[in-house]
TORPADO-741085 format. One record per residue: x, y, z of N, C-alpha, C, O in turn; residue in three letters; residue number from 1. Coordinates in Angstrom, 1 decimal. Atoms other than C-alpha are relative to their C-alpha. Layout:
REM residues N
+--------+--------+--------+--------+--------+--------+--------+--------+--------+--------+--------+--------+------+------+
:    n.u :    n.v :    n.w :   ca.u :   ca.v :   ca.w :    c.u :    c.v :    c.w :    o.u :    o.v :    o.w : resn : resi :
+--------+--------+--------+--------+--------+--------+--------+--------+--------+--------+--------+--------+------+------+
:      X :      Y :      Z :      X :      Y :      Z :      X :      Y :      Z :      X :      Y :      Z :  ALA :  NUM :
...
+--------+--------+--------+--------+--------+--------+--------+--------+--------+--------+--------+--------+------+------+
REM end
This chain:
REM residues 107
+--------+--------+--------+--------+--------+--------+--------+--------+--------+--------+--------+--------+------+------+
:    n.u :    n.v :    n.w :   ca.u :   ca.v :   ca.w :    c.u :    c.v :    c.w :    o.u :    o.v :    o.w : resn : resi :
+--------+--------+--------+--------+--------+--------+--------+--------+--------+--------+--------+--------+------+------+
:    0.6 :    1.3 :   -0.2 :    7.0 :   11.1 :   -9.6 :   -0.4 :    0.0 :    1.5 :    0.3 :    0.5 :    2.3 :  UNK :    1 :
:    0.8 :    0.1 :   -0.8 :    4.6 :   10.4 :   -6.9 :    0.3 :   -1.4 :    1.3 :    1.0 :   -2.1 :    0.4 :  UNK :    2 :
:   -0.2 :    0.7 :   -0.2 :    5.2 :    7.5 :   -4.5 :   -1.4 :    0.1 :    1.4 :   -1.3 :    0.9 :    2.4 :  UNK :    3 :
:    0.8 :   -0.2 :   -1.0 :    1.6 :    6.9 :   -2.5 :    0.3 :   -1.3 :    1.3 :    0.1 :   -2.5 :    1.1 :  UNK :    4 :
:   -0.5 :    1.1 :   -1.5 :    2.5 :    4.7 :    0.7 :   -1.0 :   -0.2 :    1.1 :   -1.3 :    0.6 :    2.0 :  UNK :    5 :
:    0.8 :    0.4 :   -1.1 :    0.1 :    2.4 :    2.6 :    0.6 :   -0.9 :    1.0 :    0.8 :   -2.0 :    0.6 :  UNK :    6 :
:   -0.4 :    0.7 :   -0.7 :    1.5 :    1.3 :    6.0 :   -0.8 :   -0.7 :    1.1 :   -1.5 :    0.0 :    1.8 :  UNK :    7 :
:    1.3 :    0.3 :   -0.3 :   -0.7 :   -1.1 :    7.6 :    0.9 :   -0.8 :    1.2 :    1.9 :   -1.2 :    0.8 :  UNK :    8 :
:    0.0 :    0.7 :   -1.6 :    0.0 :   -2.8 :   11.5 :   -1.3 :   -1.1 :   -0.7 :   -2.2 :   -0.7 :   -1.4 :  UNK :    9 :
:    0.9 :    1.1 :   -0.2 :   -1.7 :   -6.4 :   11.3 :   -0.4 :   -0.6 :    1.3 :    0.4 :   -0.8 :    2.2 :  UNK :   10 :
:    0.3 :    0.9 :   -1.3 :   -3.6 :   -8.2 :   14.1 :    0.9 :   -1.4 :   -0.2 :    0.7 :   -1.7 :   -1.4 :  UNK :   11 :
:   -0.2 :    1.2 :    0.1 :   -1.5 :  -11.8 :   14.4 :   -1.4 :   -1.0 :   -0.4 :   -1.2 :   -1.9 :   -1.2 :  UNK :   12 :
:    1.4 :    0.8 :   -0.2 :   -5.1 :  -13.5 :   14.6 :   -0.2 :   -0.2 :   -1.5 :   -0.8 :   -1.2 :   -2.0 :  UNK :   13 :
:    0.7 :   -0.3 :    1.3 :   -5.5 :  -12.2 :   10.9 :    1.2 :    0.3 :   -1.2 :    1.1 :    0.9 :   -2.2 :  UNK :   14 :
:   -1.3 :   -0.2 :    0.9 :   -1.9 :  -12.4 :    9.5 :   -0.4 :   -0.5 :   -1.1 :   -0.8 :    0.2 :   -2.1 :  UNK :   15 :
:    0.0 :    0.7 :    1.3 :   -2.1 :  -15.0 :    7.1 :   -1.1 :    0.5 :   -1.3 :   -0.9 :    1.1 :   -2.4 :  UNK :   16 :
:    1.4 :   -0.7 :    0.8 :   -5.7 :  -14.2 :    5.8 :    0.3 :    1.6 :   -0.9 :    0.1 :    1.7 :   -2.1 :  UNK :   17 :
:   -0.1 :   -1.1 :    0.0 :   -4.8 :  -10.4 :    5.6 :    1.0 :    0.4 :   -1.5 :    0.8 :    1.3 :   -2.3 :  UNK :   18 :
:   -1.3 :    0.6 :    0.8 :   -1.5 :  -11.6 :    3.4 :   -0.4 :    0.2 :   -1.8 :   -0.1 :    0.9 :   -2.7 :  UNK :   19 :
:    0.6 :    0.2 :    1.5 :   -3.6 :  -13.4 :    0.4 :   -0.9 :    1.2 :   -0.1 :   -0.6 :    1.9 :   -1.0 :  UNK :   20 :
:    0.9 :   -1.3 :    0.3 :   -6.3 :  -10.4 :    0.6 :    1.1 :    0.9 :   -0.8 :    1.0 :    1.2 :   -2.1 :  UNK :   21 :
:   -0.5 :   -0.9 :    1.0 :   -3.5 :   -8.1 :   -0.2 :    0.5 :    0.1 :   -1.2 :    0.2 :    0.9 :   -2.0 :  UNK :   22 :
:   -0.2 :    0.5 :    1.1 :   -1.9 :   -9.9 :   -2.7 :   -1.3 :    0.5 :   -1.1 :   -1.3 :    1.4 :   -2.0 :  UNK :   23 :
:    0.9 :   -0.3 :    1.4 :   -5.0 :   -9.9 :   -4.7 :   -0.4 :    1.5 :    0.1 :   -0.8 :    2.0 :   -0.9 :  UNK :   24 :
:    0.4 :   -1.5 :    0.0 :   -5.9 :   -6.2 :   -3.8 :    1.1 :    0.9 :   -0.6 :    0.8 :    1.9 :   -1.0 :  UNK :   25 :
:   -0.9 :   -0.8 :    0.7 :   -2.6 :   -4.7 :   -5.1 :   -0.8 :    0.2 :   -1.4 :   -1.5 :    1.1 :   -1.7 :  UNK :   26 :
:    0.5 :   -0.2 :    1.3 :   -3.4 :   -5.6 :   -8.7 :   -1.3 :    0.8 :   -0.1 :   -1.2 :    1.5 :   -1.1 :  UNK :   27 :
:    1.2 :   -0.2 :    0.4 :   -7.1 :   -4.4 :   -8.5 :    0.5 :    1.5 :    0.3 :   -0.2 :    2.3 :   -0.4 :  UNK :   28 :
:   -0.4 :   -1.5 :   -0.1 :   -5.2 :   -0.9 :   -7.5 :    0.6 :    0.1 :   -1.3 :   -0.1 :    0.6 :   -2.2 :  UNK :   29 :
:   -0.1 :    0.2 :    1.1 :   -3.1 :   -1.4 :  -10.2 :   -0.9 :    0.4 :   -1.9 :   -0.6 :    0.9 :   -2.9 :  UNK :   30 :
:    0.7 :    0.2 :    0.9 :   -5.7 :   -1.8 :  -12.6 :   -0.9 :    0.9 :   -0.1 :   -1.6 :    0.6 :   -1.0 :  UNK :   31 :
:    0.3 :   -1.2 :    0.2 :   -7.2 :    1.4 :  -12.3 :    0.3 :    0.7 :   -1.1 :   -0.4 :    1.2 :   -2.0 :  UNK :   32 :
:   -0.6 :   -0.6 :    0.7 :   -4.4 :    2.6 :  -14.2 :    0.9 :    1.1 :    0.1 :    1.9 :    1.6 :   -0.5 :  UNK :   33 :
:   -0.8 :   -1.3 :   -0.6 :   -3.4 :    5.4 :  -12.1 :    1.4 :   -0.1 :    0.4 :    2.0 :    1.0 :    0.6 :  UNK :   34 :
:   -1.4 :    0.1 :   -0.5 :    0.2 :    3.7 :  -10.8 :    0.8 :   -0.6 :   -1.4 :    0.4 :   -0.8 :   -2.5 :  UNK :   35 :
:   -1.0 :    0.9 :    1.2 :    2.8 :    2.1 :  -12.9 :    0.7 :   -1.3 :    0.8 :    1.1 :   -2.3 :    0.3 :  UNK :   36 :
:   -0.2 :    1.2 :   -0.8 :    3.6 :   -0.3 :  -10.4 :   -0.2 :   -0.2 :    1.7 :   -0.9 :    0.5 :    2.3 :  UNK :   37 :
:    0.0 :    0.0 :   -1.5 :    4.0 :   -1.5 :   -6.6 :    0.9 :   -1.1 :    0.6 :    1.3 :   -2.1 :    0.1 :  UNK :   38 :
:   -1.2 :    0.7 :   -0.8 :    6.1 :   -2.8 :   -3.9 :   -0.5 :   -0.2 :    1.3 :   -1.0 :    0.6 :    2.1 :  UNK :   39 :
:    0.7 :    0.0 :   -1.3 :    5.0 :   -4.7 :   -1.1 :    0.8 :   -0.6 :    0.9 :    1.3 :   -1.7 :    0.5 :  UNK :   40 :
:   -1.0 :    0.1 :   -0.7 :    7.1 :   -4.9 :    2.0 :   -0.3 :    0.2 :    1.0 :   -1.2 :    1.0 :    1.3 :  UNK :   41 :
:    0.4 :    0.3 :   -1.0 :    7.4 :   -6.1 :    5.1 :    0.9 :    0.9 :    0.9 :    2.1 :    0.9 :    0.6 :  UNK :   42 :
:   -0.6 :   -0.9 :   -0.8 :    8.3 :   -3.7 :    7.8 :    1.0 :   -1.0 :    1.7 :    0.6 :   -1.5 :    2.7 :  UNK :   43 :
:   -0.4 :    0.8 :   -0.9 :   10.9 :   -5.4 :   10.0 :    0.4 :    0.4 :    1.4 :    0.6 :   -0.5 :    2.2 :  UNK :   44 :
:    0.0 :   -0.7 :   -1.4 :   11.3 :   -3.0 :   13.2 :   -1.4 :   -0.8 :    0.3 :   -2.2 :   -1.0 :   -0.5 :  UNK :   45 :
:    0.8 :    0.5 :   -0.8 :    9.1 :   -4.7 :   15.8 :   -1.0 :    1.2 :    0.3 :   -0.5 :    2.4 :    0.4 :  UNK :   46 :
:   -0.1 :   -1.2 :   -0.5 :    6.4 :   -2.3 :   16.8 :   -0.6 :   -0.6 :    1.5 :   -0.6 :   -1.7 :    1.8 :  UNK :   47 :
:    0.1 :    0.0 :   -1.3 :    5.2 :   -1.8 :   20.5 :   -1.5 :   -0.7 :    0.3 :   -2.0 :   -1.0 :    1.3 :  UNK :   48 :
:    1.7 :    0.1 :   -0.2 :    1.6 :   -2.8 :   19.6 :    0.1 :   -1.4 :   -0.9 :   -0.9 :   -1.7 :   -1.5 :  UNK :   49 :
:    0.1 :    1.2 :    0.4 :    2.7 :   -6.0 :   18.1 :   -0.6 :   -0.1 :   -1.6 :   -0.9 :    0.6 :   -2.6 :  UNK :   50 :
:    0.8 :    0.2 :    2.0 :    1.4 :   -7.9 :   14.9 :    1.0 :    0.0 :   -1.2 :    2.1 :   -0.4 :   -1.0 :  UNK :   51 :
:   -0.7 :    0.0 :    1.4 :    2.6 :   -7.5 :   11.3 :    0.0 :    1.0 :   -0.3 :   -1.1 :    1.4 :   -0.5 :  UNK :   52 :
:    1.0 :   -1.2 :    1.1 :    3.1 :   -4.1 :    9.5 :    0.9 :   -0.4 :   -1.1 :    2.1 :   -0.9 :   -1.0 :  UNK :   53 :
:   -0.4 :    0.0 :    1.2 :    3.5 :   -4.1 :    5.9 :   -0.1 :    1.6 :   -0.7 :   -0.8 :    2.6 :   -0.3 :  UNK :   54 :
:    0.0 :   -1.5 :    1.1 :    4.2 :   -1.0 :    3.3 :   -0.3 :   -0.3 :   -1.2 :    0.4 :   -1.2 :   -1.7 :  UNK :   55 :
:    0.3 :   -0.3 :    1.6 :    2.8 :   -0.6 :   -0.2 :    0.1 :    1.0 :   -0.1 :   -0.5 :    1.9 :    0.3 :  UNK :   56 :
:   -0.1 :   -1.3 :    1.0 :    4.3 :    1.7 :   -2.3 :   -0.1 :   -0.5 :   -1.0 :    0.3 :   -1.6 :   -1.4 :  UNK :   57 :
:    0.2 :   -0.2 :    0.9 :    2.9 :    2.7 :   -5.2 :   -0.2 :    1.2 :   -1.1 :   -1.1 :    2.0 :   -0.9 :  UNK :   58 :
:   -1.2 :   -0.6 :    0.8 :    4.5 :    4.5 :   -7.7 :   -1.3 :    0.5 :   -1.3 :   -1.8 :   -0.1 :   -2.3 :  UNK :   59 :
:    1.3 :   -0.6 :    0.6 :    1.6 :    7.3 :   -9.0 :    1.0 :    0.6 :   -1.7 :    2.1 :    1.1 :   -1.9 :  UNK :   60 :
:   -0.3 :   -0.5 :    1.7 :    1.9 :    8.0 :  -13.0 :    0.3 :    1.8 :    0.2 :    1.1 :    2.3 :   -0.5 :  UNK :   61 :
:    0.3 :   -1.5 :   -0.2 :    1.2 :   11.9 :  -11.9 :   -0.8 :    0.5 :    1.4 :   -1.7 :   -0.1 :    2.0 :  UNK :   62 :
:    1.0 :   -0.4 :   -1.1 :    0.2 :   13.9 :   -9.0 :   -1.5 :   -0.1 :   -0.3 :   -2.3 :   -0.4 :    0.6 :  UNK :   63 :
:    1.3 :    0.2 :    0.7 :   -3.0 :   14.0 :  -11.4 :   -0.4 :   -0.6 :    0.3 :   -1.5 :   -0.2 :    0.8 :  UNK :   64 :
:    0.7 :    1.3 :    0.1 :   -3.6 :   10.4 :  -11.5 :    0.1 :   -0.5 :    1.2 :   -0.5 :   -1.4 :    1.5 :  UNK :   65 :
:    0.5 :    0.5 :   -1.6 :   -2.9 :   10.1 :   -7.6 :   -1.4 :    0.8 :    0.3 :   -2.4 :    0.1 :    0.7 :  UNK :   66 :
:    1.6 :   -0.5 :   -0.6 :   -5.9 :   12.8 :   -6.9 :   -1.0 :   -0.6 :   -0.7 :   -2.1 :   -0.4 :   -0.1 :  UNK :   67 :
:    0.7 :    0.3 :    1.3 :   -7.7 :   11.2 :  -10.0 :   -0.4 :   -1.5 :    0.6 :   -1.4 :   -2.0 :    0.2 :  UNK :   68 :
:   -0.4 :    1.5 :   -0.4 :   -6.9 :    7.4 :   -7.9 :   -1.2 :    0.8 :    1.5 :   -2.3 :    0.2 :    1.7 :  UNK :   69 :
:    0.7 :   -0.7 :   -1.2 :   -8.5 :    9.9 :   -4.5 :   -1.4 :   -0.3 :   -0.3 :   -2.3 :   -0.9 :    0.3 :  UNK :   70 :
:    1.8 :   -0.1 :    0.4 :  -11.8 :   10.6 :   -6.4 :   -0.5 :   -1.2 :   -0.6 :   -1.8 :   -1.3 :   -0.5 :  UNK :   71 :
:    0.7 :    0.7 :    1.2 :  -12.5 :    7.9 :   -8.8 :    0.0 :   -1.2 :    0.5 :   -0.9 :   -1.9 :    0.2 :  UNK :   72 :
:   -0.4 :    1.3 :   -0.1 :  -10.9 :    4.8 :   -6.9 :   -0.1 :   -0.3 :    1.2 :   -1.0 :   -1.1 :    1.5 :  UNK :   73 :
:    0.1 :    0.1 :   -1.5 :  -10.2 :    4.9 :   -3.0 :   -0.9 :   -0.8 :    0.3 :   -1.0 :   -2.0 :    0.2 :  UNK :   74 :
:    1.4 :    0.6 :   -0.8 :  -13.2 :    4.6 :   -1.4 :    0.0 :   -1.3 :   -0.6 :    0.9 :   -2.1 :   -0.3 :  UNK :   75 :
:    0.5 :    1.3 :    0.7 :  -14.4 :    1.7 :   -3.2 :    0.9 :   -0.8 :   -0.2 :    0.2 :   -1.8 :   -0.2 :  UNK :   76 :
:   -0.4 :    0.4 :   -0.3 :  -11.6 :    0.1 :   -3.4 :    1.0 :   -0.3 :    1.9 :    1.7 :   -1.2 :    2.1 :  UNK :   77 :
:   -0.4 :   -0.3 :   -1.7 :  -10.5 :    0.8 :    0.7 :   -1.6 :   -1.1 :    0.9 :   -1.6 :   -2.0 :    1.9 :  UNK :   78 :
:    0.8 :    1.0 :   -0.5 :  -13.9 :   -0.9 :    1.5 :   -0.5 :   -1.5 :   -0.1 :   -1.5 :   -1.9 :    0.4 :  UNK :   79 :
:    0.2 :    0.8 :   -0.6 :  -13.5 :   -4.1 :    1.2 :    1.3 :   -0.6 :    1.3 :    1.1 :   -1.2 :    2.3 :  UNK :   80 :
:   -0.7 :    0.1 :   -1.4 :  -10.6 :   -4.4 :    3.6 :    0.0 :    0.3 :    1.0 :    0.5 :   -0.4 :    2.0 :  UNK :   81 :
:    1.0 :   -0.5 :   -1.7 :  -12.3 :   -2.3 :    6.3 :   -0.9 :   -0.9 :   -0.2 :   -0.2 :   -1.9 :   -0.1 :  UNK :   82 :
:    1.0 :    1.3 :    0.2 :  -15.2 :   -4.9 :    5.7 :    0.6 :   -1.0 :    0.9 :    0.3 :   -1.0 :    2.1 :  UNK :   83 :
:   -0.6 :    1.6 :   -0.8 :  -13.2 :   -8.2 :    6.7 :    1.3 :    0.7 :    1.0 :    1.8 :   -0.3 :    1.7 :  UNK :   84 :
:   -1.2 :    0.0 :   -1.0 :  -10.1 :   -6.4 :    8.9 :    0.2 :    1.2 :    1.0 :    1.2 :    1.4 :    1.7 :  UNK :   85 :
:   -0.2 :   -1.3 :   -0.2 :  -11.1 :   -3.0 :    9.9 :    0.5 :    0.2 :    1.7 :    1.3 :    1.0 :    2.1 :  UNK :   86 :
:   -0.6 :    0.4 :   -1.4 :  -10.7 :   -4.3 :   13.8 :    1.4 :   -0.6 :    0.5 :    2.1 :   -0.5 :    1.6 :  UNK :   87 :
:   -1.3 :    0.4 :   -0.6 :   -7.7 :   -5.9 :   13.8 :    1.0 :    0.7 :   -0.9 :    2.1 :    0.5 :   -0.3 :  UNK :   88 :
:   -0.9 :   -1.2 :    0.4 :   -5.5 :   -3.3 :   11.4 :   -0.2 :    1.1 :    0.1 :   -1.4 :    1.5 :    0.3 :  UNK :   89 :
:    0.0 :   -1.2 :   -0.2 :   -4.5 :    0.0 :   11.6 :    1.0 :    0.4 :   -1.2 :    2.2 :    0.0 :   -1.2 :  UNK :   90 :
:   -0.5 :    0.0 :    1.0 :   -3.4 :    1.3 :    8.3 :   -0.1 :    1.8 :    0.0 :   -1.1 :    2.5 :    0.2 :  UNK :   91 :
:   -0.2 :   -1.9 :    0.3 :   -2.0 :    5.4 :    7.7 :    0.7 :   -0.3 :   -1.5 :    1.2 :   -1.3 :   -2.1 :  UNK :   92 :
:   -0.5 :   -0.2 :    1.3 :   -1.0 :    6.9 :    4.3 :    0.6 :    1.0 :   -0.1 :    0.1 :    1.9 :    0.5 :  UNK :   93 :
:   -0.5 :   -1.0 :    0.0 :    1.4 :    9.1 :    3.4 :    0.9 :   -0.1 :   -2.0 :    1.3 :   -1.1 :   -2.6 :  UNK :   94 :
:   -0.4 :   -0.7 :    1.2 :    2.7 :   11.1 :   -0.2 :    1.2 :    0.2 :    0.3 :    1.5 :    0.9 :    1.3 :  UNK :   95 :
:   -0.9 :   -0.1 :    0.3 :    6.1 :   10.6 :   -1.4 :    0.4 :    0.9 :   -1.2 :   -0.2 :    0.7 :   -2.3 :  UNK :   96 :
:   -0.3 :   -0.4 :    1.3 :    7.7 :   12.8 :   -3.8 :    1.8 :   -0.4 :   -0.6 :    2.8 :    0.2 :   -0.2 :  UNK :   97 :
:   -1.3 :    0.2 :    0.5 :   10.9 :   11.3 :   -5.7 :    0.5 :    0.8 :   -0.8 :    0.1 :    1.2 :   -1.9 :  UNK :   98 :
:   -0.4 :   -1.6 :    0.5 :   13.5 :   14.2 :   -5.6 :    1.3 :   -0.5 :   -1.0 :    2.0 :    0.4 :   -1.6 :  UNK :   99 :
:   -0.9 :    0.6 :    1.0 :   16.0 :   11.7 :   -7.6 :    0.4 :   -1.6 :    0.3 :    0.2 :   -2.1 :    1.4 :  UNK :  100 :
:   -0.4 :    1.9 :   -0.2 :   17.1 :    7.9 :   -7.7 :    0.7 :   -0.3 :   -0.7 :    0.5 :   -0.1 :   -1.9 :  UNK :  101 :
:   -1.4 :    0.7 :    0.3 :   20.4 :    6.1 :   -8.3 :    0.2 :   -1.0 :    0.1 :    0.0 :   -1.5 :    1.2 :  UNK :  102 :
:   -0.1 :    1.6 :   -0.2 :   21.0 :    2.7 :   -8.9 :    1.4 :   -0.5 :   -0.5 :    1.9 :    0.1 :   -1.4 :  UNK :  103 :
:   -1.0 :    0.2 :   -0.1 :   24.0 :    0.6 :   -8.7 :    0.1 :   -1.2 :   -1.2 :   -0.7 :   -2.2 :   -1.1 :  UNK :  104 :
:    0.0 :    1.2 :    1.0 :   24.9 :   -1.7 :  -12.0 :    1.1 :   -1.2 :    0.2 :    2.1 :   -0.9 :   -0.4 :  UNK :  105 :
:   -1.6 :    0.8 :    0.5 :   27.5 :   -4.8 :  -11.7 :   -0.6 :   -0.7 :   -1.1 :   -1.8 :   -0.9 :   -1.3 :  UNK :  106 :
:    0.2 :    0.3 :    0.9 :   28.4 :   -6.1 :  -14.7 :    1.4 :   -1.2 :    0.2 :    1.7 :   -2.0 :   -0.7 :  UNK :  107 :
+--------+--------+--------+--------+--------+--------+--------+--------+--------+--------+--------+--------+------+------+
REM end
């Protein structure tokens, strides 16, 4: 399993705005088909350059359907948030691969 991770630095100027954008842009990733889900999280370490960063992970069906999400989906879905924010964030990506996962049940 695949885990593709966008961590994005916000301008303050463009917090809020930037917020609802993402909200509705998960799903439209989503809706591709290529993930099975996502998680969006706020990075709580301060950074040096200020602002907001957030993390989306999302949780690729197949290394397949991440290169398959590369070719078919990216771009066009990446341009409209360079469009309205490309000046005030700074967003990197990075490929997760989950080498096992354990979860704790109370009952």
């Amino acid at each position: 399993m695949i885990i593709y991770n966008v961590t994005t630095n916000i301008d303050e100027s463009i917090h809020q705005e930037w917020l609802i954008w993402i909200k509705e842009h998960i799903p439209q990733v989503l809706a591709t088909g290529k993930f099975t889900d996502a998680k969006l999280t706020k990075v709580l370490v301060e950074e040096d350059m200020g602002g907001a960063t957030y993390s989306v992970q999302y949780r690729a069906k197949s290394r397949e359907a991440l290169d398959a999400y590369y070719k078919e989906d990216a771009d066009r879905l990446r341009k409209d948030g360079l469009s309205k924010f490309a000046d005030k964030m700074l967003s990197f990506r990075t490929e997760l691969e989950i080498v096992d996962e354990y979860s704790v049940s109370f009952t």
